[in-house]
C-alpha positions in Angstrom: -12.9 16.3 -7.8 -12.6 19.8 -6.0 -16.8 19.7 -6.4 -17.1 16.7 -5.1 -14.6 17.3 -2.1 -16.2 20.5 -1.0 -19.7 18.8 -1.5 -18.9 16.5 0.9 -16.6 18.9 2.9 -19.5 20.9 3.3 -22.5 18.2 3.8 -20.2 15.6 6.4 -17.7 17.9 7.4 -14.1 18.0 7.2 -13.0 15.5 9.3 -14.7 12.9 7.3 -12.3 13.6 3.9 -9.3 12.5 6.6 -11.7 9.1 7.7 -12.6 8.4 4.0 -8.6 9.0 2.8 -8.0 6.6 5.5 -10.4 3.8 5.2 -9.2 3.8 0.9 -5.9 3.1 1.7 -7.4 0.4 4.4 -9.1 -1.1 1.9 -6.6 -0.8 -1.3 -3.3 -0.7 0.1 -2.9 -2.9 2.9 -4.4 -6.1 1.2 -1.2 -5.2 -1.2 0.6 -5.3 1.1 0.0 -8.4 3.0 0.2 -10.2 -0.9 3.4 -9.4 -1.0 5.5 -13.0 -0.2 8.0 -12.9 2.5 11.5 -13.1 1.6 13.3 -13.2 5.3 13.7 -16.7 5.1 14.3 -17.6 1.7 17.2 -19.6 1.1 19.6 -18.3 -1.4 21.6 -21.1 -4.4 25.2 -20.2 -3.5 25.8 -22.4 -6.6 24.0 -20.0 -9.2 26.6 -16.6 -8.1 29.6 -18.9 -8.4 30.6 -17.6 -11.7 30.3 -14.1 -10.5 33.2 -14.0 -8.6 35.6 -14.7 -11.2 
């Protein structure tokens, strides 16, 4: 990996290891992220903690 990032350190530059970093996480994390289901306005069974309080 340190070959392959000075290879393309030295062909593209150094700025491009900062645009390639970014577009991954673009492409692998944010797709995650918008997967994830929202929970803000899920409604909670007050019936199913009942026993917890005793």
């Amino acid at each position: 990996m340190a070959a392959l990032g000075g290879i393309v350190y030295d062909s593209l530059g150094g700025q491009w290891i900062f645009i390639i970093y970014i577009a991954c996480e673009l492409c692998i994390r944010l797709p995650l992220l918008f997967s994830l289901p929202e929970t803000l306005h899920h409604q909670v069974n007050e019936e199913a903690f009942a026993d917890l309080d005793k």
